[in-house]
LORO-8999 format. One line per field, with one value per atom (N, C-alpha, C, O): residue number from 1; residue in one letter; atom name; x, y, z. Coordinates in steps of 0.001 Angstrom, whole numbers, plus 500000, padded with zeros to 6 digits. Example, Ala and Ser with C-alpha at 12.3 -4.5 7.8 and 13.67 -1.06 7.14 Angstrom:
<pts>
num [1|1|1|1|2|2|2|2] .
residuo [A|A|A|A|S|S|S|S] .
atomo [N|CA|C|O|N|CA|C|O] .
xx [513190|512300|513200|514236|512850|513670|512900|513409] .
yy [494310|495500|496700|496681|497750|498940|500030|501138] .
zz [507800|507800|507800|508465|507080|507140|507870|508039] .
</pts>
This chain:
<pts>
num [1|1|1|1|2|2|2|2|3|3|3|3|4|4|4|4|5|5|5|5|6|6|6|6|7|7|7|7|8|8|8|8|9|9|9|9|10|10|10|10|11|11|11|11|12|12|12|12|13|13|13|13|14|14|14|14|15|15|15|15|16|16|16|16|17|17|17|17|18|18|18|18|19|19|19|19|20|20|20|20|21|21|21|21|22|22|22|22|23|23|23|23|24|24|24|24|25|25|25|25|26|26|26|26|27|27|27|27|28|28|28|28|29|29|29|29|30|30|30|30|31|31|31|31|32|32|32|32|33|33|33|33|34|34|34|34|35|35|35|35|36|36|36|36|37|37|37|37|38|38|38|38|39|39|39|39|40|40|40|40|41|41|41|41|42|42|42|42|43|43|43|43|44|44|44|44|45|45|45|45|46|46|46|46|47|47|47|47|48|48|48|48|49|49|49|49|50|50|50|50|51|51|51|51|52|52|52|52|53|53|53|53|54|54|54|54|55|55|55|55|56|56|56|56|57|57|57|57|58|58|58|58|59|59|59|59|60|60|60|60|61|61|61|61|62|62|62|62|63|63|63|63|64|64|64|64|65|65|65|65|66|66|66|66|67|67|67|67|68|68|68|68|69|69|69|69|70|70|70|70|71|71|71|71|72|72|72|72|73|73|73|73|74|74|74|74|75|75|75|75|76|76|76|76|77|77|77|77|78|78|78|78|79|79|79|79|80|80|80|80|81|81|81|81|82|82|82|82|83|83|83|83|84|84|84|84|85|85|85|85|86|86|86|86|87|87|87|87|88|88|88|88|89|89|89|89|90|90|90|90|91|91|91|91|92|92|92|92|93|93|93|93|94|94|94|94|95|95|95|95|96|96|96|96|97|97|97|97|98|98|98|98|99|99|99|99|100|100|100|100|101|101|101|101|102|102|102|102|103|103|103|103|104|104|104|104|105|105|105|105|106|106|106|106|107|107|107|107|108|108|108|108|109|109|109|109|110|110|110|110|111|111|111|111|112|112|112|112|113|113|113|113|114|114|114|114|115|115|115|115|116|116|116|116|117|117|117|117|118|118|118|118|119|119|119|119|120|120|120|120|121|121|121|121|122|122|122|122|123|123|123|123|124|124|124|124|125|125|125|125|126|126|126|126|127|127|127|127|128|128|128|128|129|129|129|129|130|130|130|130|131|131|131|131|132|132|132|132|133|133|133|133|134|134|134|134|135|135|135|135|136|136|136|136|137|137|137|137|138|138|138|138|139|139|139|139|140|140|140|140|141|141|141|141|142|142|142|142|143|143|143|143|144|144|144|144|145|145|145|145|146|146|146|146|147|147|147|147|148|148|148|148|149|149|149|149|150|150|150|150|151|151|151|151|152|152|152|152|153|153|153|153|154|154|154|154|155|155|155|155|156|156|156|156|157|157|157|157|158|158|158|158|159|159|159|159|160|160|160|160|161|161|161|161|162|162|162|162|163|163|163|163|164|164|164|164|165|165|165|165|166|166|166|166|167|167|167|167|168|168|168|168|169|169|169|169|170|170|170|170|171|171|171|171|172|172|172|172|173|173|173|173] .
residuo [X|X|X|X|X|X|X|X|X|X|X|X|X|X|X|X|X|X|X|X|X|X|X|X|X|X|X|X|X|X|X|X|X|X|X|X|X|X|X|X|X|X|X|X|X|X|X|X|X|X|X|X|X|X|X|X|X|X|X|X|X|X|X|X|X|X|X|X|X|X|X|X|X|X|X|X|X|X|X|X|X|X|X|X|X|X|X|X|X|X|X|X|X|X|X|X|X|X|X|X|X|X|X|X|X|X|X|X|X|X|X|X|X|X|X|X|X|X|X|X|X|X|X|X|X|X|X|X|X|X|X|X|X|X|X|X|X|X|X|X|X|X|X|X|X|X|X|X|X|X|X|X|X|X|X|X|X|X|X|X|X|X|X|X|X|X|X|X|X|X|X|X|X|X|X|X|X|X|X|X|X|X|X|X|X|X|X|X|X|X|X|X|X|X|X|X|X|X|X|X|X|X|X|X|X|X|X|X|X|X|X|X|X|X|X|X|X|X|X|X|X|X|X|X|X|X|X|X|X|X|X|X|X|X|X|X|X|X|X|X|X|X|X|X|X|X|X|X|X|X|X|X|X|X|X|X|X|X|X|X|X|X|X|X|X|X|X|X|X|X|X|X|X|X|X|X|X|X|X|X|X|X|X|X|X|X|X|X|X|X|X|X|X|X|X|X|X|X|X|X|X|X|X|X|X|X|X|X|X|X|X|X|X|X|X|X|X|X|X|X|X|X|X|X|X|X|X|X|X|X|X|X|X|X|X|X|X|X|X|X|X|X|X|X|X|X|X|X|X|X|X|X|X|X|X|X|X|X|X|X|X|X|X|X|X|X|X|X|X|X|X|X|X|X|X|X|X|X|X|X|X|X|X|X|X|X|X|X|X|X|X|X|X|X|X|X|X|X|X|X|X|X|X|X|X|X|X|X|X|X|X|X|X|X|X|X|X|X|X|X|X|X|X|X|X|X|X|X|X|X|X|X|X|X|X|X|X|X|X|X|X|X|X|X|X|X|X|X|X|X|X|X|X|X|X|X|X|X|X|X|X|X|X|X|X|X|X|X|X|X|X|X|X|X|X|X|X|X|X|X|X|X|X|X|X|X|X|X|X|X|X|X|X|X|X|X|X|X|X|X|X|X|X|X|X|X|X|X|X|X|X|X|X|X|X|X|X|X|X|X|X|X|X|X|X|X|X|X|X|X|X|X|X|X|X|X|X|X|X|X|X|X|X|X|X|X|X|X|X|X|X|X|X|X|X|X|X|X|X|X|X|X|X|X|X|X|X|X|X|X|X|X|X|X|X|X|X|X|X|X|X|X|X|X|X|X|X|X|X|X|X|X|X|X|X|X|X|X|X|X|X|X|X|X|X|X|X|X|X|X|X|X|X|X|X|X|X|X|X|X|X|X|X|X|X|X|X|X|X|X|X|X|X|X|X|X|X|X|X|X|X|X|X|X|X|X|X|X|X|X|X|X|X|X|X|X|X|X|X|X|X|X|X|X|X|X|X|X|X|X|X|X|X|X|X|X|X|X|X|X|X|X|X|X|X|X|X|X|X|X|X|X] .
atomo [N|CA|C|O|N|CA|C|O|N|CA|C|O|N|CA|C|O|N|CA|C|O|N|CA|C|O|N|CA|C|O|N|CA|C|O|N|CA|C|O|N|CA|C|O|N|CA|C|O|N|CA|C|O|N|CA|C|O|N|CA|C|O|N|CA|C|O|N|CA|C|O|N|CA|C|O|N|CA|C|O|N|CA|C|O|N|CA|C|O|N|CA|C|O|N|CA|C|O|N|CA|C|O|N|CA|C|O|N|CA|C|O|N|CA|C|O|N|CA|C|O|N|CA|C|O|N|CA|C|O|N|CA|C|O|N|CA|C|O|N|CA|C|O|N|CA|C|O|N|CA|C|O|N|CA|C|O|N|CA|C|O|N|CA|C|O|N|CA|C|O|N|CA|C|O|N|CA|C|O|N|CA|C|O|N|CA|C|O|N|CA|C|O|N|CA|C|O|N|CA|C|O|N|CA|C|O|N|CA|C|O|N|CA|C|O|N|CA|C|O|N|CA|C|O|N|CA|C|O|N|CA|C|O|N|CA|C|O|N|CA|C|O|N|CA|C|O|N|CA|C|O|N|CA|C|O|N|CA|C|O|N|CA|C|O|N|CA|C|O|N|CA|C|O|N|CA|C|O|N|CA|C|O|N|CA|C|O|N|CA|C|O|N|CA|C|O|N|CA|C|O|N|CA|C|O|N|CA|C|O|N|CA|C|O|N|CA|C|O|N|CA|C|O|N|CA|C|O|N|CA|C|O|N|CA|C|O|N|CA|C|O|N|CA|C|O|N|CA|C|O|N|CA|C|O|N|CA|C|O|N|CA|C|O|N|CA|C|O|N|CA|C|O|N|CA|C|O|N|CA|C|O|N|CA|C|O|N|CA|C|O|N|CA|C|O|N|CA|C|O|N|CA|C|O|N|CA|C|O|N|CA|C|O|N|CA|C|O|N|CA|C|O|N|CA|C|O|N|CA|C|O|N|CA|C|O|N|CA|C|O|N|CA|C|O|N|CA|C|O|N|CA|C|O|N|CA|C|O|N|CA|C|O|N|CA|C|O|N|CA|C|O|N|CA|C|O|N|CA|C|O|N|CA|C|O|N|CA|C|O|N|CA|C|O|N|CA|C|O|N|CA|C|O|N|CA|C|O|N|CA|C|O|N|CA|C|O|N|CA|C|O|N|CA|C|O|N|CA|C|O|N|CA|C|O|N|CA|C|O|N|CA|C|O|N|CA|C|O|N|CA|C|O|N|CA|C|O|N|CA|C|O|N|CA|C|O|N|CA|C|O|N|CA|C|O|N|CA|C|O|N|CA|C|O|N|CA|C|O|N|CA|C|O|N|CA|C|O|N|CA|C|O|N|CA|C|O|N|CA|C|O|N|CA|C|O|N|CA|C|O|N|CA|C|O|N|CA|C|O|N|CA|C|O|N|CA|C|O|N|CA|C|O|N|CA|C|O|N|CA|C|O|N|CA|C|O|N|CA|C|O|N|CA|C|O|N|CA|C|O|N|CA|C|O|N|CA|C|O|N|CA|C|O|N|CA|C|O|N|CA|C|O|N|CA|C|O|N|CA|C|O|N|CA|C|O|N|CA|C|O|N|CA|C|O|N|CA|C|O|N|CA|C|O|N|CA|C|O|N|CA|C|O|N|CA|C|O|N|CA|C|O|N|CA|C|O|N|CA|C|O|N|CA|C|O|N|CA|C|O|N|CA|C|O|N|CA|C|O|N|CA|C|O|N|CA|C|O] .
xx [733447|734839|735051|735747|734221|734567|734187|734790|732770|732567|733097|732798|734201|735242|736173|736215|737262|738057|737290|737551|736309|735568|735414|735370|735363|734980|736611|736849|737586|738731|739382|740125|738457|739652|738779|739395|737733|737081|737442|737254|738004|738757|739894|740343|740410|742217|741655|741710|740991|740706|740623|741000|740063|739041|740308|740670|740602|741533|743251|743931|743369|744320|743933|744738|742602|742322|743268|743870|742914|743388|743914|742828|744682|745517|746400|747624|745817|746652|747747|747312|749580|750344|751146|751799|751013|751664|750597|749987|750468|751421|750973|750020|751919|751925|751436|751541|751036|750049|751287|752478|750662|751224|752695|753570|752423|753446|753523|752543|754419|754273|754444|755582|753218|753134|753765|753820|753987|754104|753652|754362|752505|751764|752114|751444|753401|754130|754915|754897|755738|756447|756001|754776|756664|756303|756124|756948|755083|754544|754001|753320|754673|754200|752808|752747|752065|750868|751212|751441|751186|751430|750304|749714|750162|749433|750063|751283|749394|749216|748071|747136|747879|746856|746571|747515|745487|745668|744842|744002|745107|744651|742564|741842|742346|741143|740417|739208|741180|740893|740888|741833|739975|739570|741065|742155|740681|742128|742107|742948|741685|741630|740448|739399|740968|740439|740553|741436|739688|740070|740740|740737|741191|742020|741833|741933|741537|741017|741384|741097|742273|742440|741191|740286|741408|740287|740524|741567|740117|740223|739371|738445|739566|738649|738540|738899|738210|737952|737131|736518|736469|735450|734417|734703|733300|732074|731983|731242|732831|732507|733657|734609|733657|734834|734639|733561|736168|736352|737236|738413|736357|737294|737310|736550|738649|739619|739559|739439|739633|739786|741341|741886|742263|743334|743401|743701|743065|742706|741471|740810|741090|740178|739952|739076|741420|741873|742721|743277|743219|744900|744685|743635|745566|745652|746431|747624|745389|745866|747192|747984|747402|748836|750273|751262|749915|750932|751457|752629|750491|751531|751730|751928|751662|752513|751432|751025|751311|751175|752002|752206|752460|753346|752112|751179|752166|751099|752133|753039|752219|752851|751982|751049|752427|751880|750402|749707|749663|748384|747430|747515|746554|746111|745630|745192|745589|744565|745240|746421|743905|745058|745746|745252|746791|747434|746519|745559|746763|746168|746476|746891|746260|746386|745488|745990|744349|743686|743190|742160|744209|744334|743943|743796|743662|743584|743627|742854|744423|743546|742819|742966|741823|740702|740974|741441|740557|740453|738987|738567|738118|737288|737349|738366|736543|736481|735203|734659|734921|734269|733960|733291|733934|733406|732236|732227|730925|729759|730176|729978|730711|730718|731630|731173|732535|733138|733777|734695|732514|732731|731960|731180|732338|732112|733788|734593|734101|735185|736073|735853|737111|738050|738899|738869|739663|740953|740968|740562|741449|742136|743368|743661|743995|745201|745194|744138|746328|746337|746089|746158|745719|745792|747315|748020|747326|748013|748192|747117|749597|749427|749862|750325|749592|749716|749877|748956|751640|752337|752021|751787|752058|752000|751254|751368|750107|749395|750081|751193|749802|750340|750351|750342|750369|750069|748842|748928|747754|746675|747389|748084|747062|747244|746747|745726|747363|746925|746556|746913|745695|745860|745458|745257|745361|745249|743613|743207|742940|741431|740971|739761|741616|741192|742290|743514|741588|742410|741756|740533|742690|742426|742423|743407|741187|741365|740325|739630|740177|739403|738164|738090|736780|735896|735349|734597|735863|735852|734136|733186|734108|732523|732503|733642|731646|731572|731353|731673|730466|729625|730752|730445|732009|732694|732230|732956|731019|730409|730488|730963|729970|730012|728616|727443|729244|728058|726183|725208|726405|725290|725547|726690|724171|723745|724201|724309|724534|724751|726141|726416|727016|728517|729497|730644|728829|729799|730734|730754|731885|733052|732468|731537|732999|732610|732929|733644|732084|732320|732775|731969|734195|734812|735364|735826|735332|735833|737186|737811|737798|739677|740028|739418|741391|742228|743513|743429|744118|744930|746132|747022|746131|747201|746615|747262|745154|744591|744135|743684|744214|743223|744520|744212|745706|746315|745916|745960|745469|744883|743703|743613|742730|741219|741495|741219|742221|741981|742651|742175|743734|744327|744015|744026|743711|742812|744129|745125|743903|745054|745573|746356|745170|746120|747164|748164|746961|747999|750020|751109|749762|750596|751086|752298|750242|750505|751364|752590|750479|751190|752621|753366|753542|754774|755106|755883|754769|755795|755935|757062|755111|755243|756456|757487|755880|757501|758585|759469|758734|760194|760563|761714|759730|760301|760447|760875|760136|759749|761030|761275] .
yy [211415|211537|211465|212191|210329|210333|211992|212681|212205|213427|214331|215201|214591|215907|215287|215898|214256|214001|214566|215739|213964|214209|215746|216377|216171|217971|218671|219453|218210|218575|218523|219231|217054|216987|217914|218799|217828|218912|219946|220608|220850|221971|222194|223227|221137|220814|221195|222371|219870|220474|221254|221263|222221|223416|224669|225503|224455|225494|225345|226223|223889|224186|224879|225150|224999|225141|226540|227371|226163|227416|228760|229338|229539|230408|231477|231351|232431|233364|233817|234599|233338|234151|235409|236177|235461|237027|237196|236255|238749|239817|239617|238958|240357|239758|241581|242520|241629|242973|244379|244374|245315|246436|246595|247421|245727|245451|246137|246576|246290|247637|247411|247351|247284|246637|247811|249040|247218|247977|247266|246450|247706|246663|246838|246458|247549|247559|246308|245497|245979|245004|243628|243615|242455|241449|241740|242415|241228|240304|238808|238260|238361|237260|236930|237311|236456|235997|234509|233708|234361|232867|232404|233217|231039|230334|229135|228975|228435|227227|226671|227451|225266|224301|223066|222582|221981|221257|220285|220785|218998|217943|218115|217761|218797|218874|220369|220531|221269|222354|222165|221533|222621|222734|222748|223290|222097|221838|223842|224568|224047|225525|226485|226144|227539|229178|230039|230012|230753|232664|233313|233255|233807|234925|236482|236847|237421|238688|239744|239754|241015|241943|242997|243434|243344|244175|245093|244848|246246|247349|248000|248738|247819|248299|249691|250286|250135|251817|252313|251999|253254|254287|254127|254380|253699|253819|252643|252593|251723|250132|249563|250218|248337|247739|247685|247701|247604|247282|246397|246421|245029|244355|244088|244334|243466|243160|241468|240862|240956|239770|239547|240346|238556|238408|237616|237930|236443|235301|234226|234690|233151|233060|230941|230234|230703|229064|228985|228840|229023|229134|227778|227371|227326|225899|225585|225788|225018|225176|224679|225255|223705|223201|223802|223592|224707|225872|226472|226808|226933|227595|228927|229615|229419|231073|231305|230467|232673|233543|234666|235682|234377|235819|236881|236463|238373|239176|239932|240227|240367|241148|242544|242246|244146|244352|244364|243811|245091|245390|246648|247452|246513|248297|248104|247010|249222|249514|250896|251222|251606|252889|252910|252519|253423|253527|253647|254416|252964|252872|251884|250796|252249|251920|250333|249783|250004|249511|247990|247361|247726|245918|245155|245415|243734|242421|241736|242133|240030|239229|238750|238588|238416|236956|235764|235824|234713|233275|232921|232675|232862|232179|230656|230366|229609|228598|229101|230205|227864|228572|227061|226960|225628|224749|224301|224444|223599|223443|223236|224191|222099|221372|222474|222494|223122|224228|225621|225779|226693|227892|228854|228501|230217|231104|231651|231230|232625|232802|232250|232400|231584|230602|231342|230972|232307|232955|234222|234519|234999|236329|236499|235909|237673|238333|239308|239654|239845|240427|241682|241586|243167|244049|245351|245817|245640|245674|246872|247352|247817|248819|248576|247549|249626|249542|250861|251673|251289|252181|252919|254123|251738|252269|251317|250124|252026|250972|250364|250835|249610|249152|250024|251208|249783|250721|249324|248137|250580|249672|249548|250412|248321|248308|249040|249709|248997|250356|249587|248410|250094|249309|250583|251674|250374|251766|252183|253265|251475|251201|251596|251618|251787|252509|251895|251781|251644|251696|250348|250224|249146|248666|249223|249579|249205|248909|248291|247825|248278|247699|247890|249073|247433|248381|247438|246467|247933|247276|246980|247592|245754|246161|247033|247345|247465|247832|247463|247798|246365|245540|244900|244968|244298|243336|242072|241444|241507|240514|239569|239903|238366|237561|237727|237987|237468|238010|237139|237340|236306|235706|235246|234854|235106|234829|233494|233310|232406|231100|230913|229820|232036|232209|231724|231329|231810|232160|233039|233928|232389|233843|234643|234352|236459|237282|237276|236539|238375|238118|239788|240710|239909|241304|241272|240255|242255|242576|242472|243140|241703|241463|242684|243693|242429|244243|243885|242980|244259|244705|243783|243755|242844|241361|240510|239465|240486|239804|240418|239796|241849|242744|242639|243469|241977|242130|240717|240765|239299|238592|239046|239243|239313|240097|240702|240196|242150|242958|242622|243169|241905|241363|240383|240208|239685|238114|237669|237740|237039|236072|237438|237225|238694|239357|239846|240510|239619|240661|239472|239984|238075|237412|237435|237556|237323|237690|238742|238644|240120|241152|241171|241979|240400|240526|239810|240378|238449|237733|238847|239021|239281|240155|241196|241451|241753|242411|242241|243080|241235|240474|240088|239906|240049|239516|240498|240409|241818|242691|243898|244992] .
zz [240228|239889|238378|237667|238027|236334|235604|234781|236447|235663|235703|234884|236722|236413|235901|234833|235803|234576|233593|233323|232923|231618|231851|230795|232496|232593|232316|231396|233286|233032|231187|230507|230943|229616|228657|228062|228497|227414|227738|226717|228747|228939|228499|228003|228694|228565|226916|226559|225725|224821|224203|223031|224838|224631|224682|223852|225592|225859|224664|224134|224671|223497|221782|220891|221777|220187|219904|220585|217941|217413|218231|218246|218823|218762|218168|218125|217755|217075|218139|218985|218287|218983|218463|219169|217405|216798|215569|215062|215134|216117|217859|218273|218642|220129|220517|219727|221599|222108|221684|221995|221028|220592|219487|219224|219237|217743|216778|216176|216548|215500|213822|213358|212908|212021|210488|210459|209855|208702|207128|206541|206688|206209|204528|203568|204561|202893|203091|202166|204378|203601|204498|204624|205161|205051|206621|207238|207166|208382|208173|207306|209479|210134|210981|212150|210583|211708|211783|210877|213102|213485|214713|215426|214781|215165|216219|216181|217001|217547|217033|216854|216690|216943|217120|217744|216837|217697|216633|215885|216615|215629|215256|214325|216506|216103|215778|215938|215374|214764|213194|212721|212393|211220|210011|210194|209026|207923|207613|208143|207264|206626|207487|208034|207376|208240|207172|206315|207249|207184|208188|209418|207532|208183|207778|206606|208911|208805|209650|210847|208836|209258|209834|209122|211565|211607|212209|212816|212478|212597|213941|213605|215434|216074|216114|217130|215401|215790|215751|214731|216503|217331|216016|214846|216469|215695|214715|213733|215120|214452|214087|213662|214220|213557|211959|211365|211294|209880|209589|209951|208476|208668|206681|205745|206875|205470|205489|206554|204522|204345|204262|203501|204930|204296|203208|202056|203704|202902|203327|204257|202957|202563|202927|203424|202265|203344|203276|202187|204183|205048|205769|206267|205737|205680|207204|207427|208213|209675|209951|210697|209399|209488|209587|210289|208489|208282|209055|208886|210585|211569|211566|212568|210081|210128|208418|207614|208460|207354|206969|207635|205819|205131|204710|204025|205191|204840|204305|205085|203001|202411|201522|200777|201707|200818|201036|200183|202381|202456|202863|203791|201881|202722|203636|203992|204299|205522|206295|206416|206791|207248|209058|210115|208794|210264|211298|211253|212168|213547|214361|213962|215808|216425|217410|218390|216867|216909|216457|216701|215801|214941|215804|216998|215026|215345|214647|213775|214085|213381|214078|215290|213346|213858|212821|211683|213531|212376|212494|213624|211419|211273|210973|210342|211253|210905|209461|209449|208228|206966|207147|206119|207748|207428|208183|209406|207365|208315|209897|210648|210400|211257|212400|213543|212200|212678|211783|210979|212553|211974|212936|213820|212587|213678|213628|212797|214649|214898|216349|217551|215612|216390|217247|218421|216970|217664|217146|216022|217985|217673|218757|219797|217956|218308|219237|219767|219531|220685|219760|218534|220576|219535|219416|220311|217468|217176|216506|216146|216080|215654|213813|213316|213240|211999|211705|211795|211153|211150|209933|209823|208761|207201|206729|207009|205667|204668|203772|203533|203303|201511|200456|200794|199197|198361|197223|196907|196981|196463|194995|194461|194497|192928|191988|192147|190992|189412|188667|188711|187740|186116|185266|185799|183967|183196|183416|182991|183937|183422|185293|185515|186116|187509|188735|188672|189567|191122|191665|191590|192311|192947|194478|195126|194847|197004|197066|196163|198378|199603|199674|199345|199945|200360|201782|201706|202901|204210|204518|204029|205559|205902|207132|207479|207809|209165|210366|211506|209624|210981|212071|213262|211717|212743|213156|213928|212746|212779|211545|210460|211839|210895|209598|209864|208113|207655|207612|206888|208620|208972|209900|210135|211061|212191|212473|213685|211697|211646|212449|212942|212561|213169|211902|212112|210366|209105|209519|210370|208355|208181|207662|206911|208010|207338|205397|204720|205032|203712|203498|203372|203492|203030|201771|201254|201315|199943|199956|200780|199140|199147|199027|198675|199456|199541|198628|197799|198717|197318|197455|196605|198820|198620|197949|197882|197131|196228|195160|194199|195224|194203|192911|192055|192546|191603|190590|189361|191495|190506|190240|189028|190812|190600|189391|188304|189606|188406|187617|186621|187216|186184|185521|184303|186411|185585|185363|186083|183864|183072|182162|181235|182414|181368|182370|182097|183002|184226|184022|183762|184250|183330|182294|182112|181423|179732|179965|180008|180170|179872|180822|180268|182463|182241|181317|180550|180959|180006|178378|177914|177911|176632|176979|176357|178340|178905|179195|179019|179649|179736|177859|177461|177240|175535|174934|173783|175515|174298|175140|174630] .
</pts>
């Protein structure tokens, strides 16, 4: 008897972890202006995740980094402003990125994506993406993948500390 309580509650457990509930199955995304990804979790899911746009489509998945530690507590992510091309085929996933728990935790239901973002400029070339293919984690260990940021991060990347400078000189000048 004890051993199915004890069987029941590591389920009960088990079954509350991390949760991605939106986007919710066939949602129709538009990835210029703001989405919501939201979550459930549970005191014993990891302080911080990745979070990753992916792409199931024909001949491999592709996936985008959103971010990198999203902070479980939080509940919700603002995705504003991301490339990736239309399709029909989305998901997030959450990776866990810490020794003790990592691998991938949750995913979403899947999702459509109407319009990309627009990638960032600078005078000196083009920010985008360069997706991986695999859909897997980038080591056997059940690590988060390691994707190249897409262009909801590629404006500190390619700007650095001049990308600042140069609005404040604009706003004075």
């Amino acid at each position: 008897m004890k051993f199915m309580i004890a069987t029941v509650a590591v389920f009960a457990a088990t079954a509350a972890a991390l949760k991605i509930t939106e986007p919710k199955e066939k949602a129709q995304w538009d990835l210029s202006q703001t989405n919501t990804i939201k979550w459930d979790h549970v005191d014993s899911d990891p302080e911080t995740f990745q979070l990753v746009l992916v792409n199931h489509k024909t001949g491999g998945e592709e996936s985008f980094t959103i971010e990198d530690k999203v902070k479980t507590s939080d509940g919700e992510y603002k995705l504003t402003n991301f490339v990736a091309a239309p399709g029909a085929t989305y998901s997030i996933k959450a990776y866990g990125t810490e020794k003790t728990n990592n691998g991938q935790l949750a995913e979403s239901q899947t999702f459509n994506v109407t319009k990309s973002g627009v990638a960032a400029t600078t005078t000196t070339g083009t920010a985008t993406a360069k997706p991986t293919s695999s859909g897997t984690p980038a080591s056997s260990s059940g690590a988060a993948p390691s994707e190249t940021s897409n262009a909801a991060t590629a404006l500190g990347v390619t700007f650095g500390v001049a990308g600042p400078l140069a609005a404040v000189f604009a706003l004075l000048f």
